[in-house]
MDAnalysis code that builds the backbone (N, CA, C; Angstrom):
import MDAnalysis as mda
import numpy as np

u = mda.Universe.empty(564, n_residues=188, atom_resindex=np.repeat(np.arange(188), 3), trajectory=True)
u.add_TopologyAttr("name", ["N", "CA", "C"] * 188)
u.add_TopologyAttr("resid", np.arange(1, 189))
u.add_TopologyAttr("resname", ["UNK", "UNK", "UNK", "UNK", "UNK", "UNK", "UNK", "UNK", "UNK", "UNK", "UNK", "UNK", "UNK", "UNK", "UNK", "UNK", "UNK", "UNK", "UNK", "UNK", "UNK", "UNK", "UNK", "UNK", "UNK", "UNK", "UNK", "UNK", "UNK", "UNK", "UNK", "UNK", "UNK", "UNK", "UNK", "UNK", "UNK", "UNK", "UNK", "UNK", "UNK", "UNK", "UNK", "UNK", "UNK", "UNK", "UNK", "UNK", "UNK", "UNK", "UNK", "UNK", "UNK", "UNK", "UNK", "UNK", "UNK", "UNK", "UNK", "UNK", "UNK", "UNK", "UNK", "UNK", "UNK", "UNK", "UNK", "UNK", "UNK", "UNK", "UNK", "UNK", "UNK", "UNK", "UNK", "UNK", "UNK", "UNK", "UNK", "UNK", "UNK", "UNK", "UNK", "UNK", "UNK", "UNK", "UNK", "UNK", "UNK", "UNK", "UNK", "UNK", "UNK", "UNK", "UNK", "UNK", "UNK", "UNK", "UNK", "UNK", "UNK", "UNK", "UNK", "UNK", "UNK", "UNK", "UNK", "UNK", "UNK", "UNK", "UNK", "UNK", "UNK", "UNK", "UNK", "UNK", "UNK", "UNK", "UNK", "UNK", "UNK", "UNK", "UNK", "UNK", "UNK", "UNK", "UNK", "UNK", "UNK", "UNK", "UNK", "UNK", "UNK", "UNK", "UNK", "UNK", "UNK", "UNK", "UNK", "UNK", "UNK", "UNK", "UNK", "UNK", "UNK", "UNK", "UNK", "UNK", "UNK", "UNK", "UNK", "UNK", "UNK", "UNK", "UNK", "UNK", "UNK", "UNK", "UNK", "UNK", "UNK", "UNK", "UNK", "UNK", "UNK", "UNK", "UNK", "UNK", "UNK", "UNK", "UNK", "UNK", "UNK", "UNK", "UNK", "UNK", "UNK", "UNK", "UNK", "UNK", "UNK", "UNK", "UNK", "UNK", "UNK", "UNK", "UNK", "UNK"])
u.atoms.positions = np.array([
    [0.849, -1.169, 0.000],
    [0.000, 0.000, 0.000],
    [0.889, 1.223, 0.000],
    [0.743, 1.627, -0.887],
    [1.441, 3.603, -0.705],
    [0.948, 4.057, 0.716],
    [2.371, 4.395, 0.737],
    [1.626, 4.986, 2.206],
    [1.658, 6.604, 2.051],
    [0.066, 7.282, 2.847],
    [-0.688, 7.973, 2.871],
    [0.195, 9.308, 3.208],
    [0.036, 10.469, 2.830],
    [1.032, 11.573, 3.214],
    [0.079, 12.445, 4.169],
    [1.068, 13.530, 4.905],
    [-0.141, 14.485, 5.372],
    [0.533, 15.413, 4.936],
    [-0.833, 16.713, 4.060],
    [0.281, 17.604, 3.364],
    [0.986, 18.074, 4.269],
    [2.149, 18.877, 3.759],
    [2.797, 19.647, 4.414],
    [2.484, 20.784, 4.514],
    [2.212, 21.429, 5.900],
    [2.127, 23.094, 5.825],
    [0.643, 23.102, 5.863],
    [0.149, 24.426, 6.012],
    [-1.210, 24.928, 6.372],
    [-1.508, 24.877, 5.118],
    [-3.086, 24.748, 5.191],
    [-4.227, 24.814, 4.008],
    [-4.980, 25.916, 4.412],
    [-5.305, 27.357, 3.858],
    [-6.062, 28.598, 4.640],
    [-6.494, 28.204, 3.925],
    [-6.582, 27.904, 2.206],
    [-8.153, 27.998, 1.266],
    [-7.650, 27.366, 0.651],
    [-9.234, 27.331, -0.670],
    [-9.066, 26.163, -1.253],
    [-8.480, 26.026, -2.547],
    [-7.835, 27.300, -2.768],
    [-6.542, 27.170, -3.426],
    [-5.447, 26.696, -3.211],
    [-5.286, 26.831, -1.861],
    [-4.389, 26.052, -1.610],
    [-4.180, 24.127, -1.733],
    [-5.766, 24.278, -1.493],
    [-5.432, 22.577, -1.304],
    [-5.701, 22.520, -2.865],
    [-6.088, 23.452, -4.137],
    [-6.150, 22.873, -5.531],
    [-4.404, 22.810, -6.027],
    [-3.866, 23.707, -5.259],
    [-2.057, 23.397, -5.898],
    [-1.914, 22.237, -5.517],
    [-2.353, 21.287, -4.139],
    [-1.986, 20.410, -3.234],
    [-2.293, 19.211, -5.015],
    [-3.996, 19.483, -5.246],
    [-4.010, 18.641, -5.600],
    [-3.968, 18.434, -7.472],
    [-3.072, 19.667, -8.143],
    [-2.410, 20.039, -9.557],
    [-1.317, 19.167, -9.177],
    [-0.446, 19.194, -8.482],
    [1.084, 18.781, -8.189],
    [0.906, 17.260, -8.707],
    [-0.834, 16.939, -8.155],
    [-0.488, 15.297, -8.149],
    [-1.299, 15.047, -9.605],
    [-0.715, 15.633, -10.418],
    [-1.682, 15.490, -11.817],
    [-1.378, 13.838, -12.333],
    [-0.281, 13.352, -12.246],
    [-0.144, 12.447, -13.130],
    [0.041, 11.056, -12.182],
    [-1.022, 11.272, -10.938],
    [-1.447, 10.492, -10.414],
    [-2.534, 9.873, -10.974],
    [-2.384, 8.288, -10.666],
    [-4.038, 7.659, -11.290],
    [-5.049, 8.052, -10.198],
    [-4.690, 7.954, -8.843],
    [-6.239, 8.069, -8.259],
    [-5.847, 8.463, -6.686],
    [-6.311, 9.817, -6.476],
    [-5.980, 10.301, -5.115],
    [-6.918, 9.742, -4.331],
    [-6.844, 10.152, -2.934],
    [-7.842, 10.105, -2.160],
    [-7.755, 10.721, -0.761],
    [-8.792, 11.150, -0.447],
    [-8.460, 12.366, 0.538],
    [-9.318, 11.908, 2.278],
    [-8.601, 11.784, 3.029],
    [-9.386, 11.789, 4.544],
    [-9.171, 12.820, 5.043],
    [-10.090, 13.443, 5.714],
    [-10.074, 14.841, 6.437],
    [-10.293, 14.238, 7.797],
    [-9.649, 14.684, 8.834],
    [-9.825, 14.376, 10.655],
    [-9.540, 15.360, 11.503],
    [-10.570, 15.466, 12.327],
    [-9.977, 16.849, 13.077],
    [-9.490, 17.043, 13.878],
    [-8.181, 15.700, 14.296],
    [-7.338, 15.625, 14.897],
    [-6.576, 14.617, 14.248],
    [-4.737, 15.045, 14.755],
    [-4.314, 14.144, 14.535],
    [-3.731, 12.618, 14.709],
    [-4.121, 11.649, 14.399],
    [-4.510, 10.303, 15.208],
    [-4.134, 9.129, 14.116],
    [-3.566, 8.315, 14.303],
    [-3.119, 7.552, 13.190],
    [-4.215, 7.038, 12.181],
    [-3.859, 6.277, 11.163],
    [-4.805, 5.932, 10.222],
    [-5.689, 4.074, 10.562],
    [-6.189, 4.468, 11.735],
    [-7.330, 3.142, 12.251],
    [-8.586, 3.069, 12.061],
    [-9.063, 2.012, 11.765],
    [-10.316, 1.813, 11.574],
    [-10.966, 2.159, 13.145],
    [-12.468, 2.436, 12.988],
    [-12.733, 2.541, 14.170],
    [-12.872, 1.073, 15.233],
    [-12.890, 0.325, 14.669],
    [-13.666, -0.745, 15.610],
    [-11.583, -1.200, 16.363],
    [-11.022, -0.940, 15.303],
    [-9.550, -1.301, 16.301],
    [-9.221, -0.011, 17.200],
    [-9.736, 0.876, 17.056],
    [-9.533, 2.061, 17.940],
    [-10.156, 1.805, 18.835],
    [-11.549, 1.611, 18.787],
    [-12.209, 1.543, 20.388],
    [-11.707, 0.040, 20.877],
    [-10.758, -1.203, 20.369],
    [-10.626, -1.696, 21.108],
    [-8.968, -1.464, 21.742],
    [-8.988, -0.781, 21.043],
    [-7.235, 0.207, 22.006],
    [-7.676, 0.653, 23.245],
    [-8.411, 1.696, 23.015],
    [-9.405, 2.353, 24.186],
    [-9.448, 1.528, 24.847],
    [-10.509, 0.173, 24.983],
    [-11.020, -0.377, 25.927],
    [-9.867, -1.727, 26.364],
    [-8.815, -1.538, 25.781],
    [-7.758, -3.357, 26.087],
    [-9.103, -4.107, 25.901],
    [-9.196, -4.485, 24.498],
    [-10.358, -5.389, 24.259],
    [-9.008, -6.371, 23.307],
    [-9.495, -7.574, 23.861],
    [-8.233, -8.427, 22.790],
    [-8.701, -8.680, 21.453],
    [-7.845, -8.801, 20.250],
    [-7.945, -8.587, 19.541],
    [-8.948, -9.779, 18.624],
    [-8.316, -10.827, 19.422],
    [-8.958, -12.489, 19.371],
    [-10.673, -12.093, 19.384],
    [-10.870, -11.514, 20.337],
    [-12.330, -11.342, 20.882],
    [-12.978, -10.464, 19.971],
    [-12.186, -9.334, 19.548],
    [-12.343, -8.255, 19.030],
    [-13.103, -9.231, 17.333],
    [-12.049, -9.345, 16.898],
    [-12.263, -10.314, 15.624],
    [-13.629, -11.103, 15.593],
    [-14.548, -12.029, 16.470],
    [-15.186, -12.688, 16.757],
    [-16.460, -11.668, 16.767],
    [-16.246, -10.700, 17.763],
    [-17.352, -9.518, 17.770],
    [-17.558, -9.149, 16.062],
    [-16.848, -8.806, 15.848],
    [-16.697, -8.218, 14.561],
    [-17.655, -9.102, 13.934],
    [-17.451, -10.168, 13.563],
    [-18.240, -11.573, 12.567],
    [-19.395, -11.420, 13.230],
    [-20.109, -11.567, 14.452],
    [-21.335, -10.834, 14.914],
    [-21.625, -10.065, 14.328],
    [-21.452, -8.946, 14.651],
    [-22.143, -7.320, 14.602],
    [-22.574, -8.030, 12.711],
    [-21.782, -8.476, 11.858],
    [-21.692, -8.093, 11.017],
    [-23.152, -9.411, 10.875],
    [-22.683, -10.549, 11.196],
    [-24.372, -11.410, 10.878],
    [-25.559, -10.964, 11.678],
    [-25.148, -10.143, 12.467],
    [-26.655, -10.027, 13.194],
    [-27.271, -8.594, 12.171],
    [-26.482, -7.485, 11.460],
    [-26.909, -6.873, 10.359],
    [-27.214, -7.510, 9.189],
    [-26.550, -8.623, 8.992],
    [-27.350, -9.141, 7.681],
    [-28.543, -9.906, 7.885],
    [-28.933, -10.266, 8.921],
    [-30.096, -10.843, 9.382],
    [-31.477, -9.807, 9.443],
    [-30.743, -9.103, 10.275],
    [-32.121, -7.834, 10.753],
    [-32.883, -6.728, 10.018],
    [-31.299, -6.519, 9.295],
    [-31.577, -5.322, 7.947],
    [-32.261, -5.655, 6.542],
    [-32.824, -6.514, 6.607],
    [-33.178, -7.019, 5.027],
    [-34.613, -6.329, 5.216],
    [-35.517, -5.834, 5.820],
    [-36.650, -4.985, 6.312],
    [-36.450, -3.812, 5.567],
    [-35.650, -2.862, 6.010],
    [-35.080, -1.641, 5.591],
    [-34.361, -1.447, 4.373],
    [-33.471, -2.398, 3.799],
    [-32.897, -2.222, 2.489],
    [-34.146, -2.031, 1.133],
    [-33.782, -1.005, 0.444],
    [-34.575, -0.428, -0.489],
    [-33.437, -1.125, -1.800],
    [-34.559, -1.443, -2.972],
    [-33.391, -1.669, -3.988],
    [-32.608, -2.852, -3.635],
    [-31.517, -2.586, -4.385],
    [-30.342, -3.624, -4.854],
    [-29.596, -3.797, -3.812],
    [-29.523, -4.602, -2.678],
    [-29.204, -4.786, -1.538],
    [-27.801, -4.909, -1.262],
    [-27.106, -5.353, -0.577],
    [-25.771, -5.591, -0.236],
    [-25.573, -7.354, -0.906],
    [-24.722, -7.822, -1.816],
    [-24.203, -9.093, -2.114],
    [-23.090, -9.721, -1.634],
    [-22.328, -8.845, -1.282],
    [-21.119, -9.173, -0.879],
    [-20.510, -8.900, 0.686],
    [-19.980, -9.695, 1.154],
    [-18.985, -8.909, 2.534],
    [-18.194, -7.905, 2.346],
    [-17.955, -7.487, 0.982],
    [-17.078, -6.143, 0.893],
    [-18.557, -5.444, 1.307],
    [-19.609, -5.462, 0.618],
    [-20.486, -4.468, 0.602],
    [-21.425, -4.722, 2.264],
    [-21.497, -5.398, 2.716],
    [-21.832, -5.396, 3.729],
    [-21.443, -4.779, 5.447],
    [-19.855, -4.654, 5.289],
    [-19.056, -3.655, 5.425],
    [-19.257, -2.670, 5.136],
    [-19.039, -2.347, 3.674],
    [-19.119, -0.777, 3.538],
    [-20.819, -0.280, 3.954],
    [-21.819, -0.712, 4.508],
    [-23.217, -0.246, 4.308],
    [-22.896, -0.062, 5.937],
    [-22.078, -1.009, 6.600],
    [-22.577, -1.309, 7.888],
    [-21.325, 0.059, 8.773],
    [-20.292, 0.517, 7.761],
    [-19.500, 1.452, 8.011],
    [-20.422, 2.931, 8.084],
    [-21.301, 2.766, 6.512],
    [-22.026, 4.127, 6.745],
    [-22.665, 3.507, 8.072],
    [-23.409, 3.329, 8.435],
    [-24.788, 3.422, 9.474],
    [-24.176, 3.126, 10.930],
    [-22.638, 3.248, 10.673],
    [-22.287, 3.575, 11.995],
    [-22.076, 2.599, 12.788],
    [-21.743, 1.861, 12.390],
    [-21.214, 0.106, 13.396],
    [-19.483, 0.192, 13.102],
    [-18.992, 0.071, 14.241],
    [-17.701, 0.047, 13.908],
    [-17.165, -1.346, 13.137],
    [-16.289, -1.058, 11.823],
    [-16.074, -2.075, 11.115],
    [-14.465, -2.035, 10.755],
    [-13.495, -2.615, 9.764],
    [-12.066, -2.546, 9.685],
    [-11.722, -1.568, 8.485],
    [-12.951, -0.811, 8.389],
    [-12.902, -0.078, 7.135],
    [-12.581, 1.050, 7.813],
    [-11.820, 1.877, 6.671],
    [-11.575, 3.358, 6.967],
    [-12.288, 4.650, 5.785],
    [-12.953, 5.221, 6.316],
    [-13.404, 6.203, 5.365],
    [-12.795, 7.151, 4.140],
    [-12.532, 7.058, 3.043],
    [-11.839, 8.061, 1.810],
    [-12.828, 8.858, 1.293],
    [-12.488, 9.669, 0.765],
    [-13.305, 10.131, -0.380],
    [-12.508, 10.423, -1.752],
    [-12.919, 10.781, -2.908],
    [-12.552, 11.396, -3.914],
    [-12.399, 12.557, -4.545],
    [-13.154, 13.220, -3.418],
    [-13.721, 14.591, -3.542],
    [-12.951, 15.213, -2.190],
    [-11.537, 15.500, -3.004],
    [-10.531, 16.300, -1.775],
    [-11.467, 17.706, -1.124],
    [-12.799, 18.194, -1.917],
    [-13.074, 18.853, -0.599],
    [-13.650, 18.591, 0.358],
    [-14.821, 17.332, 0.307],
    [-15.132, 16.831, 1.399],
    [-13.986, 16.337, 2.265],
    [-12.936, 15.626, 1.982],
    [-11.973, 15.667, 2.730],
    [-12.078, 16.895, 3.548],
    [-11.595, 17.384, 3.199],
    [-10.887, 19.057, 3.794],
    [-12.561, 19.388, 4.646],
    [-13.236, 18.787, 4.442],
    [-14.815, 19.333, 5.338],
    [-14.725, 18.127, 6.553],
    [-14.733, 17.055, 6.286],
    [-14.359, 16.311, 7.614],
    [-13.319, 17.038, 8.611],
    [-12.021, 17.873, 7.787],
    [-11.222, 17.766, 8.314],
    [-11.046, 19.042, 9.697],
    [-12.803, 19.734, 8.925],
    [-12.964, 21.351, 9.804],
    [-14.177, 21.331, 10.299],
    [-14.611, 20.226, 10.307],
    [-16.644, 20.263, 10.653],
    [-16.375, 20.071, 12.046],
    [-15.359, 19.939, 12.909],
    [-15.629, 19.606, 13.948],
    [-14.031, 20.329, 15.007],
    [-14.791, 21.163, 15.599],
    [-13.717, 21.770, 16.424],
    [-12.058, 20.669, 17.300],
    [-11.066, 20.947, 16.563],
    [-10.438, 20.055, 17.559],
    [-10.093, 20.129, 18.952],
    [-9.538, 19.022, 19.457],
    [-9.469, 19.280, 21.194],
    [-8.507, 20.471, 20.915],
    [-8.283, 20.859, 22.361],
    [-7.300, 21.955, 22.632],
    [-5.706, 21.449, 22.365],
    [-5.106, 22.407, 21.595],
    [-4.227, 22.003, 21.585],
    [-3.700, 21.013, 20.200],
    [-4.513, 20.565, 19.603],
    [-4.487, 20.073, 18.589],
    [-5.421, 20.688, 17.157],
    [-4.774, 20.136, 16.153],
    [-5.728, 20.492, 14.648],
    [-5.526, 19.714, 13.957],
    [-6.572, 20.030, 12.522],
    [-7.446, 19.103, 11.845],
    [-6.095, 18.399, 10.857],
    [-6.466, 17.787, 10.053],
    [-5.296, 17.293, 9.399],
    [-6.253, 16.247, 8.134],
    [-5.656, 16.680, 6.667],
    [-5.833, 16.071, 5.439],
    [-4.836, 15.240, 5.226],
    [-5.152, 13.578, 5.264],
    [-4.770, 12.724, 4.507],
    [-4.915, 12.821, 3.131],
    [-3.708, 12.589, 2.382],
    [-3.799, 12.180, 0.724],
    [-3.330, 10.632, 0.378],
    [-3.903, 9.820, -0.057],
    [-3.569, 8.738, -0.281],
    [-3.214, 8.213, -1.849],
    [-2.329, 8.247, -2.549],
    [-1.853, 8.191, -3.732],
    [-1.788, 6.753, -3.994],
    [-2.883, 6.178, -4.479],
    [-3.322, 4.875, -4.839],
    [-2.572, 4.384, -6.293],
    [-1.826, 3.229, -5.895],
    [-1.592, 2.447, -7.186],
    [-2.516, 1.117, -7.616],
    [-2.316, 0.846, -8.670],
    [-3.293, 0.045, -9.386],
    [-3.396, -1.490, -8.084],
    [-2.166, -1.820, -7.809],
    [-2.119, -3.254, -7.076],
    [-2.634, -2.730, -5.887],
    [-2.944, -1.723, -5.300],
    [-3.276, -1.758, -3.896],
    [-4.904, -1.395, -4.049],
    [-5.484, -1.703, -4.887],
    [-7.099, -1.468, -5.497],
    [-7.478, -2.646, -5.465],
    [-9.082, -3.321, -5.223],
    [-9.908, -3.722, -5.202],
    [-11.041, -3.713, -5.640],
    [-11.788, -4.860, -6.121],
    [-13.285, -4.486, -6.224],
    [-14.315, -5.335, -5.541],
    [-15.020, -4.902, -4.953],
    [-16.102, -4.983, -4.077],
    [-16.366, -6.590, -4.531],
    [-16.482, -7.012, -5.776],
    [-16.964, -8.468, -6.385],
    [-15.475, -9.377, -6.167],
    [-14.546, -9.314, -6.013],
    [-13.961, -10.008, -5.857],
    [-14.483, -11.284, -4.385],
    [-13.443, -12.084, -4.905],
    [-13.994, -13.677, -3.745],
    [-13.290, -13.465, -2.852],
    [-12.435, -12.684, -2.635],
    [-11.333, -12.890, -1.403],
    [-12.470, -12.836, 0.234],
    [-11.830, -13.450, 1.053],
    [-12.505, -13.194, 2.159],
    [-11.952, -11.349, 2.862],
    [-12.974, -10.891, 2.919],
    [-12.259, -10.222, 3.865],
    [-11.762, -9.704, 5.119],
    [-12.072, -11.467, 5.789],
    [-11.361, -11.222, 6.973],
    [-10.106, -11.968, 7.255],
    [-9.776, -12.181, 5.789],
    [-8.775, -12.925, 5.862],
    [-7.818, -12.465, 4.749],
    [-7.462, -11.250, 4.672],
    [-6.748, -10.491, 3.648],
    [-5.191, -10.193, 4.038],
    [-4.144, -11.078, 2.969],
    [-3.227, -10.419, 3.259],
    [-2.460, -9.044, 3.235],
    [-2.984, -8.020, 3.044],
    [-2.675, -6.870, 2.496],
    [-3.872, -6.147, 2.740],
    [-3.131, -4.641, 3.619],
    [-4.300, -3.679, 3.200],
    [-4.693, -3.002, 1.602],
    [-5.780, -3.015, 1.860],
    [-6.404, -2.727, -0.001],
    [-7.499, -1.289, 0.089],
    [-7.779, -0.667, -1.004],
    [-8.720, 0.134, -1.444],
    [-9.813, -0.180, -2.213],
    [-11.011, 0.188, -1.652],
    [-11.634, -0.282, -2.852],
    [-13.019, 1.081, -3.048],
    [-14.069, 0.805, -4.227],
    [-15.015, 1.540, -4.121],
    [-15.957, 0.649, -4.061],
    [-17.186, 1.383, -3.389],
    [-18.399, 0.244, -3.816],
    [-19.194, 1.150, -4.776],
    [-20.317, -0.121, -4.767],
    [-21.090, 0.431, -5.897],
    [-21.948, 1.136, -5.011],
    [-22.500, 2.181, -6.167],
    [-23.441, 3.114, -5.161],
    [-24.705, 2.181, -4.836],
    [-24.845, 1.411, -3.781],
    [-26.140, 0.805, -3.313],
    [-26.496, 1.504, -1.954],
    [-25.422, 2.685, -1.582],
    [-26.271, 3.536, -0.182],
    [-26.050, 5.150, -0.438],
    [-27.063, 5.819, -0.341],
    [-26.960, 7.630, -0.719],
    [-25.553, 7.957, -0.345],
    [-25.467, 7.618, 1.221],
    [-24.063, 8.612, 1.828],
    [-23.064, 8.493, 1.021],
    [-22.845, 6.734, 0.534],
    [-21.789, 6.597, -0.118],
    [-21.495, 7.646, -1.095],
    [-23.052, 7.480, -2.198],
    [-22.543, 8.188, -3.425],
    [-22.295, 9.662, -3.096],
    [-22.981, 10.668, -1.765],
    [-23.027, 11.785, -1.724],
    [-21.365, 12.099, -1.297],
    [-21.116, 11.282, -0.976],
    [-19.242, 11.562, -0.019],
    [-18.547, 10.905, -1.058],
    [-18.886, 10.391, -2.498],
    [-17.793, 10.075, -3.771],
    [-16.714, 8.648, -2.519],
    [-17.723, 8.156, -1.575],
    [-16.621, 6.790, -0.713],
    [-16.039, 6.154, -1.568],
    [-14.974, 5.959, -1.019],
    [-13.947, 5.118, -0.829],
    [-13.523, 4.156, 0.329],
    [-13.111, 3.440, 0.747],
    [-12.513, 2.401, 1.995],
    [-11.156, 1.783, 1.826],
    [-10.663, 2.024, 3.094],
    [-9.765, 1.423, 2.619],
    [-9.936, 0.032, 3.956],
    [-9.397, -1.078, 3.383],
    [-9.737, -2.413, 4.425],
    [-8.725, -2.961, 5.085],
    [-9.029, -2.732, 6.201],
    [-7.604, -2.945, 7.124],
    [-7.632, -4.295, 7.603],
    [-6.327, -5.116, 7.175],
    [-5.990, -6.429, 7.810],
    [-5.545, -6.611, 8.405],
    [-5.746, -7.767, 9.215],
    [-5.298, -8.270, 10.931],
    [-4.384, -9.011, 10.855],
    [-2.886, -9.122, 11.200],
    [-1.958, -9.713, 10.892],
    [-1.687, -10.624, 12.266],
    [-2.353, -11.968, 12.340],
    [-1.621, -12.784, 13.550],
    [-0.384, -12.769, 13.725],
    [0.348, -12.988, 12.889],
    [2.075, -12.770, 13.473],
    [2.042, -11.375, 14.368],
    [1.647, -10.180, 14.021],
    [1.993, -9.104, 15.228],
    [0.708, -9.258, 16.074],
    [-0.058, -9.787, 15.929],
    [-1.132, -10.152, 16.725],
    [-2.107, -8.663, 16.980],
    [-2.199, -8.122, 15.541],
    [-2.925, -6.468, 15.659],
    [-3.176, -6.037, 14.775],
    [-4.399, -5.067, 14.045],
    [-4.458, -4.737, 12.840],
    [-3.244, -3.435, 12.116],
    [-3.045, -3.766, 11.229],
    [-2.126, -2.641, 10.537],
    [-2.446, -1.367, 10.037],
    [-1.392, -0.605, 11.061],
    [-2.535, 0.827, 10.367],
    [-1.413, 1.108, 8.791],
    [-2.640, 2.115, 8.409],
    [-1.477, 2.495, 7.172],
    [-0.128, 3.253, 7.566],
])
């Protein structure tokens, strides 16, 4: 996986972040996280189990829950062309707010840059734009067979638009894998 930069230097406007993002012209495919603090690049569900010393063993197991007890319950509420896949079941269960191993992108470096100011930071700290300069091998697609809880490599992928937020935030994910040898998920 390319690993993710944080620009350098202040962004006052959004000229600034359009030089940020001219420079990277002859890039195939950016991608932008906005946070309004700075905090490494974790999915949420391995963050709150940092927070809580939740083991990771356990952690993993929860995870496969949360995720069948949404594919069970939610078939009521899905409108349309539903979720087919565990990539996509993930990404639906990321929007609606269940912590999952996914991490939020967009494509649209200004929503980036709006995550990255919608929310006052603690004291003492500020917001901060991820750019993630994606190459072809570290891409994915949602239809692939791979398991994904059993991925060697963190990957990117898009889904298909089957939920509004997605398409309104241009998502992206990136899918973070759990490496038993260090016995912990890998941040980027």
């Amino acid at each position: 996986m390319t690993k993710p930069v944080q620009i350098a230097g202040q962004i006052d406007t959004v000229a600034d972040l359009a030089k940020v993002v001219r420079r990277s012209k002859n890039t195939r495919r950016l991608l932008f996280r906005g946070q309004n603090i700075d905090k490494p690049l974790l999915p949420k569900l391995v963050r709150i189990a940092e927070e809580e010393s939740i083991p990771y063993k356990q952690l993993l197991r929860v995870e496969q829950q949360m995720l069948d007890r949404l594919q069970k319950e939610s078939v009521p509420f899905i409108r349309g062309r539903g979720p087919a896949t565990l990539w996509e079941w993930l990404s639906v269960a990321q929007h609606q707010g269940m912590p999952t191993r996914l991490l939020d992108w967009t494509a649209n470096a200004l929503a980036g840059l709006w995550f990255a100011v919608s929310a006052d930071p603690r004291e003492g700290d500020h917001g901060v734009l991820w750019v993630l300069d994606v190459s072809a091998e570290n891409e994915r697609s949602p239809i692939v067979k791979e398991d994904v809880f059993d991925l060697k490599r963190t990957f990117v992928f898009q889904l298909f638009h089957i939920d509004q937020r997605i398409v309104a935030q241009a998502a992206w994910f990136s899918i973070h894998r759990y490496s038993a040898v260090r016995g912990k998920f890998v941040p980027l």
